[in-house]
PLY file of the C-alpha trace (Angstrom):
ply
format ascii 1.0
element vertex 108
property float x
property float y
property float z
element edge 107
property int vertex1
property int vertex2
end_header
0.00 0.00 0.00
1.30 3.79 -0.74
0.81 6.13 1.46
1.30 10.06 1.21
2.63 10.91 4.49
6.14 9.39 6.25
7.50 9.80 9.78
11.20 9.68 9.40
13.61 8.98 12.41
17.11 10.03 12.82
19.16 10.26 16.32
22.11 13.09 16.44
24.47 13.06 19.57
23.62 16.43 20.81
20.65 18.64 21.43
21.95 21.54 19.81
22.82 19.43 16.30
19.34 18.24 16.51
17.58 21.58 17.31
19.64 23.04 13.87
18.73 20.06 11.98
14.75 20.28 12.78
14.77 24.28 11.96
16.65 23.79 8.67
14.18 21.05 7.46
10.99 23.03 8.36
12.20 26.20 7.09
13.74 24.58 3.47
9.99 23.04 3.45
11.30 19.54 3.46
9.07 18.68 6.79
5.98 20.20 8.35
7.46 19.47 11.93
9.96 17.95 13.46
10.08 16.51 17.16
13.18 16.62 19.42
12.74 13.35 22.03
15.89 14.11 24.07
18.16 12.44 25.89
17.64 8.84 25.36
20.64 6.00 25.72
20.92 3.74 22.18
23.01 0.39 22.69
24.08 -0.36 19.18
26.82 -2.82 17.43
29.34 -0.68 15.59
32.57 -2.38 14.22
31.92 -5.75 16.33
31.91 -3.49 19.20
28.99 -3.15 21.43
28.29 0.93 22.01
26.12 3.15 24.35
25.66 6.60 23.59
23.46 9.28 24.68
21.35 10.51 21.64
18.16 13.02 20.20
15.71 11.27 18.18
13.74 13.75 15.46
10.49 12.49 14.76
10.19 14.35 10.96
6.46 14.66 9.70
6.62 14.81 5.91
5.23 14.24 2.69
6.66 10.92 1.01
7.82 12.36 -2.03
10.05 14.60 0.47
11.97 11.42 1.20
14.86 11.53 -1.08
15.54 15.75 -0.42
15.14 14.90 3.34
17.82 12.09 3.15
20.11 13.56 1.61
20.02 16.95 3.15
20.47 14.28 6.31
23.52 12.73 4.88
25.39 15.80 3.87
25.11 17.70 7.13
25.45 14.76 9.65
28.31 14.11 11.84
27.99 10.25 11.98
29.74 8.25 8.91
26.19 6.01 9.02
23.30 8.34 10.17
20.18 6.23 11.37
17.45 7.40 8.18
14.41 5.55 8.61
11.00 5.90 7.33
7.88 4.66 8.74
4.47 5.15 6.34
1.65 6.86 7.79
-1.02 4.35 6.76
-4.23 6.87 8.96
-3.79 9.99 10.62
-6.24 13.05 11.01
-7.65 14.56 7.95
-6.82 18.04 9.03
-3.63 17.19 10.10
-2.59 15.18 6.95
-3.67 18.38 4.92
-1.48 20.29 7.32
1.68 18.99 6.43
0.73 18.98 2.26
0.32 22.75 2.63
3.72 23.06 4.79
5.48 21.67 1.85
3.50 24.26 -0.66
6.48 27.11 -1.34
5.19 30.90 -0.58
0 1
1 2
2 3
3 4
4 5
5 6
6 7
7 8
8 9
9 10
10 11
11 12
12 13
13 14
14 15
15 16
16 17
17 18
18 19
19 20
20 21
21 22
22 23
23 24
24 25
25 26
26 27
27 28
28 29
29 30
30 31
31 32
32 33
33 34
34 35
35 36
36 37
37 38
38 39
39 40
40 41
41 42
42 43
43 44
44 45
45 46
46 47
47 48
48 49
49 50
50 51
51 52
52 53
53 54
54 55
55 56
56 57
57 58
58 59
59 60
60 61
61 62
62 63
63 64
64 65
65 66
66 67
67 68
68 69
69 70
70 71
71 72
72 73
73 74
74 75
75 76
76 77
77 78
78 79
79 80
80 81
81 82
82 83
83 84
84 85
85 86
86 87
87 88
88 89
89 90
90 91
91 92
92 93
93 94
94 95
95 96
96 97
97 98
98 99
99 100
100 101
101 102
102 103
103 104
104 105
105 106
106 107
């Protein structure tokens, strides 16, 4: 099934990366709105190491054609070699709401 509408996940290791990240993705129009959940701990293998970090989740509300531009504007101004890009569909969600975010990505 296609949907319209994605919720896209991505951790940075500071608040203040994250908070710049969300603002330049709702002001370039590439999300509606972006959530900061802060401060969680992510135990992860990385080079057959086990790791624990301290990281920000953004929860980005976008259009699904917005993918690709989102990803890559992701990948180029990231500071991990393999940022954590994943998108959920949003298969229902609140008619209002779902026309919110279309008209976010509208340019004025």
């Amino acid at each position: 099934m296609t949907t319209n509408y994605q919720v896209i996940l991505c951790t940075f290791p500071s608040f203040e990366l994250a908070r710049q990240c969300a603002q330049n993705l709702v002001l370039q129009k590439l999300a509606a709105c972006v959530n900061i959940l802060p401060a969680m701990t992510s135990v992860y293998a990385w080079q057959g190491e086990i790791e624990t970090a301290q990281e920000h989740l953004l929860i980005i509300k976008a259009q699904a054609n917005y993918y690709a531009p989102i990803e890559n504007w992701l990948k180029s101004n990231h500071p991990y070699e393999i940022p954590e890009i994943i998108a959920l569909p949003v298969e229902q969600g609140l008619p209002d709401y779902l026309n919110w975010i279309s008209s976010c990505h509208v340019s004025s």
